[in-house]
N, C-alpha and C positions, 0 to 999 in steps of 0.2 A: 409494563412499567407502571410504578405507582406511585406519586409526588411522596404519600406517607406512609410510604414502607422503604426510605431511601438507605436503611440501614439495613434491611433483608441480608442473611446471608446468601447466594446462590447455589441452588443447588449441584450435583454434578453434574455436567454437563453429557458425561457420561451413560447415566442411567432416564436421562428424561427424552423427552420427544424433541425432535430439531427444531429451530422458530423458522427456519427455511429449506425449502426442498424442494431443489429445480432439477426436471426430472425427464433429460435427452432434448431440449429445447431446441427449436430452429428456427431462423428467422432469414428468409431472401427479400432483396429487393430490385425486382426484375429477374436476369439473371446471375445476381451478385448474392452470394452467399454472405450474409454478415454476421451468424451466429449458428455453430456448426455440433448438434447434439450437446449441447450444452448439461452436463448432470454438478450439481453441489449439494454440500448439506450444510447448513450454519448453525451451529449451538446456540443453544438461547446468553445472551449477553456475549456473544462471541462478537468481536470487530476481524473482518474479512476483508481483505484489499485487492481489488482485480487491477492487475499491473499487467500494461501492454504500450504497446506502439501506439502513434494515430493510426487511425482506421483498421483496428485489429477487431472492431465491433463489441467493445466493454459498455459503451455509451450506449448501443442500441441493448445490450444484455440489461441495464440498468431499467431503460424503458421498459421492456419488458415486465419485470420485476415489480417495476410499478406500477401496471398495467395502462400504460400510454401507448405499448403496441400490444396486437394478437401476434402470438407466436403460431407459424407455420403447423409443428406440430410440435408434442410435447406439455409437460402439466407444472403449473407453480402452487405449493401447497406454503401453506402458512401453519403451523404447527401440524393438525391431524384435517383442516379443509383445503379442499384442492380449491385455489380462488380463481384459478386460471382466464374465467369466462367473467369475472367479475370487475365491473369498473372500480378505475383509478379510486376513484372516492371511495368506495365502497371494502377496500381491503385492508385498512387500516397501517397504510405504509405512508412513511414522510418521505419526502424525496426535498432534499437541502440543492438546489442549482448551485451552478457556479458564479461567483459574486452576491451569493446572497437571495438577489430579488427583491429588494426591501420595498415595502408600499413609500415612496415620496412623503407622501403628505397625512403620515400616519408617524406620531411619536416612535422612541424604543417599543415603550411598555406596550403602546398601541397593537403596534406590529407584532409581538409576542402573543397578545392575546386572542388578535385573531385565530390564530389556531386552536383556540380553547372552543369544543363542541358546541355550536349553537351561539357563539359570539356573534356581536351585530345584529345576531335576529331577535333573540329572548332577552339582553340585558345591555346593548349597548358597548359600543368598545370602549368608551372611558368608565364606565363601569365594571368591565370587564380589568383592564389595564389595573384596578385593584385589588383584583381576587389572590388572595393566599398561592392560588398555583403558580403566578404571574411573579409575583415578590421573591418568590425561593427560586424557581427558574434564573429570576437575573442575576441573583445572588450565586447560583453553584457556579456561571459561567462569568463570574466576576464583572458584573454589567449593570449593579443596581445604583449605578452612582448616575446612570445618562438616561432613568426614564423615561423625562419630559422632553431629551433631545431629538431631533428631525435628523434622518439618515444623512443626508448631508453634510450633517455636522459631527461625524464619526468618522473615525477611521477605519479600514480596509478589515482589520483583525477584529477590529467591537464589532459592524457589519456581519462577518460574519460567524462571530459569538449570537448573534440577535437570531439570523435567520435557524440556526441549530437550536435556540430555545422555543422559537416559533415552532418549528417542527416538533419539537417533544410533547410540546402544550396538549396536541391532542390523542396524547397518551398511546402513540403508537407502537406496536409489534416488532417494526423494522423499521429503521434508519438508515436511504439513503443517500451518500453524498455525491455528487460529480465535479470531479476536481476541485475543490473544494477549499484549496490554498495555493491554486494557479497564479489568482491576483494579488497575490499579496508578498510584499518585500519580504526577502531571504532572512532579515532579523525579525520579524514577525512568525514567520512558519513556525515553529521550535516552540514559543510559548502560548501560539493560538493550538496547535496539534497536543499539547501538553494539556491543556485547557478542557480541550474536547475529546481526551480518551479518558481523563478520568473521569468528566461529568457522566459519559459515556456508561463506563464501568459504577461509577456509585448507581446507578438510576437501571440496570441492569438490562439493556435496552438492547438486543442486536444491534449491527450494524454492518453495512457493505460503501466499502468508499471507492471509485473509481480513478485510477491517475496513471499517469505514465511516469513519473515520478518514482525511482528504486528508491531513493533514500527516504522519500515520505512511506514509503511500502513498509519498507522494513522496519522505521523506527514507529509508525502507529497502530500496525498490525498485529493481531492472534495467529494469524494464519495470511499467506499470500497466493492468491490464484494466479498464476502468470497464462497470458491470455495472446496468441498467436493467429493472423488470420484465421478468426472465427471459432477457434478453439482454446480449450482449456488445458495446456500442453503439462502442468506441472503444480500441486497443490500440497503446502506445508507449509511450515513453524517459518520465519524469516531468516533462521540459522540454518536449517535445512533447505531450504532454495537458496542461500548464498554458498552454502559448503560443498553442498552437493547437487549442482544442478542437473538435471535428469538429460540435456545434451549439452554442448558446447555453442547452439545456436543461444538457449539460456542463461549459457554462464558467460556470453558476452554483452547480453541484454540486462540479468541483473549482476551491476557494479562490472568493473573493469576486470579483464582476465588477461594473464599472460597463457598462450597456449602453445604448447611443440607437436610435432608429429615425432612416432616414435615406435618402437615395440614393444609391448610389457611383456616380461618374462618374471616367473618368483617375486610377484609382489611391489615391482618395480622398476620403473622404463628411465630408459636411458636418454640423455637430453643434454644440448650444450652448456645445461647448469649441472650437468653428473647426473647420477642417477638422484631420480625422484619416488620415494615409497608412493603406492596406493594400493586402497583395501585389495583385501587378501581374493582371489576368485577373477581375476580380471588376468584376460590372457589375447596371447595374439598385437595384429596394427591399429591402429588408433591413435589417439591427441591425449596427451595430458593439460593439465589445467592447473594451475597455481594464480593465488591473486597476487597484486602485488606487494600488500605487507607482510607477503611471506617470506618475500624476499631480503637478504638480508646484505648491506654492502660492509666489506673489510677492507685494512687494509692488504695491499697484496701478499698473496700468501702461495707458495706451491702446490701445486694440486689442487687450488681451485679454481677456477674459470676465472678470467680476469678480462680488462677492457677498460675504456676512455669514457668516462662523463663526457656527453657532449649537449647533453641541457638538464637546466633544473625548470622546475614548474611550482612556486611557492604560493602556498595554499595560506600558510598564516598554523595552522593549527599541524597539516604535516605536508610533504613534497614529494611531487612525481621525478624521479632522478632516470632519464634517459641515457642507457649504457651500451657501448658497442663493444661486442666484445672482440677479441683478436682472430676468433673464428669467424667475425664477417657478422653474426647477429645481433641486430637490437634489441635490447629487456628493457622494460620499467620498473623499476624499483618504486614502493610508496616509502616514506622515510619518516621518522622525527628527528629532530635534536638538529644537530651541525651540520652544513649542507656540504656535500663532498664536492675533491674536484680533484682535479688529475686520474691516474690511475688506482683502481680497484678491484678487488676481489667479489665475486658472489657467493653465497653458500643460500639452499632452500630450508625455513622451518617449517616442519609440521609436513602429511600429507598431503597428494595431490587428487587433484580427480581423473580419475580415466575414460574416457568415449571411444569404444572401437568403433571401428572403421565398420561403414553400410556395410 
């Protein structure tokens, strides 16, 4: 990354060297495995989001990465050097905690600057606090308005806009974060993640953010690692882990799934909502999988599955419609528009996903 080259085109990610290469990692603690052959690659300016459980060991992957722990066995390369053996300081990674961290009794601008090389020792933080890198920093992350202020006197989302310019100040390789909009109110998330994926993307910077969090995954991410006691179970686009989750342990993990048991024959299994198509090649017992805005409520109609609204769950923007139907099963329906009630019809849009059976 470079403060004055923030208009660079990037190249393809395609044809260059990764900014990150974790390469079969392991890491125990006692006899507690908590990162289990760990391999990735991250494209340079790529944002990556490791989405797991607690204690699925992304936090200790993160450490890692950073070099806070020695990995049992295994190599972390930073473009074409293996840094693995190299300390924290020494590898040119930010690592953003959760809530920030902000020095107390150090301004915005303060706090920013420290991260600029050599601050504090050779020129002073209020010296620093007025270096050109310092001023465009507060400015990309819309924060040049509070540089005289004490953390204190910020809010939760400026907090941690500060600590992510802090972090870039010393023009690091890789940016990461650890949960990183935990603390902060649900109307905040949206325009602090909005904030920090474009700074992100202008300044060309990789990035690895850690959460448990599906819908921060998938609205901030390039790519989503979903991470499973110790392992890295499934690695794609946020539409490709939502569509098609690689098992049903996944596709209950990221966003809500409605799932049946069933048998696919020709392309499509049979289920108390009718037959449901999925890709062609899938054969034999197993679960299908539909989300629930696949779903769609009518009114009653013959020949399609029908059943009693027996709860709504109103979200404001759309609703979970809980249906019984006359064969004895419950679906959820996700919904917009007018909220139903009495009796209704289902029909499925679109494909499903199929998991055969072990």
């Amino acid at each position: 990354m470079s403060l004055g080259l923030l208009d660079a085109e990037v190249s393809d990610v395609t044809t260059v060297t990764p900014a990150l290469v974790l390469d079969g990692l392991v890491k125990s603690f006692g006899s507690t495995r908590a990162v289990r052959s760990v391999s990735l690659d991250i494209a340079p300016g790529e944002l990556l989001a490791i989405l797991g459980p607690s204690g699925c060991g992304k936090s200790t992957l993160l450490r890692l990465i950073a070099g806070l722990e020695a990995p049992d066995a295994g190599r972390v390369r930073l473009g074409e050097r293996d840094v693995t053996s190299r300390p924290a300081h020494r590898r040119k990674i930010a690592l953003v905690p959760q809530e920030g961290a902000l020095f107390p009794h150090l301004t915005v601008a303060q706090n920013v600057a420290f991260g600029l090389p050599g601050a504090g020792k050779l020129f002073g933080l209020r010296r620093a606090a007025q270096r050109p890198e310092v001023q465009r920093l507060l400015e990309l992350l819309h924060i040049q308005d509070l540089v005289e202020r004490m953390p204190a006197q910020i809010s939760g989302g400026q907090a941690q806009r500060v600590a992510l310019a802090r972090a870039l100040a010393c023009d690091p390789e890789i940016v990461l974060m650890d949960e990183p909009f935990s603390a902060l109110d649900a109307s905040l998330r949206h325009s602090v993640r909005t904030d920090i994926r474009e700074t992100l993307a202008r300044l060309g910077v990789a990035a690895v953010v850690v959460t448990h969090d599906q819908e921060e995954a998938l609205s901030l991410a390039d790519r989503v690692a979903v991470m499973q006691c110790g392992e890295i179970v499934q690695v794609g686009t946020p539409d490709e882990v939502y569509r098609a989750p690689a098992s049903s342990e996944i596709a209950r993990f990221v966003g809500h799934a409605v799932l049946f048991s069933g048998r696919c024959q020709a392309g499509s299994v049979g289920s108390c909502l009718g037959e449901i198509a999925v890709p062609d090649g899938s054969e034999g017992d197993g679960a299908v999988m539909v989300r629930p805005e696949q779903i769609l409520l009518v009114p009653p109609t013959p020949g399609l599955p029908t059943g009693e609204v027996r709860s709504v769950t109103f979200y404001g923007h759309d609703a979970d419609v809980t249906v019984e139907l006359d064969s004895g099963e419950s679906v959820v329906a996700r919904i917009q528009g007018d909220l139903p009630r009495g009796r209704v019809s289902l029909r499925v849009r679109g494909a499903g996903c199929f998991f055969p059976a072990a």
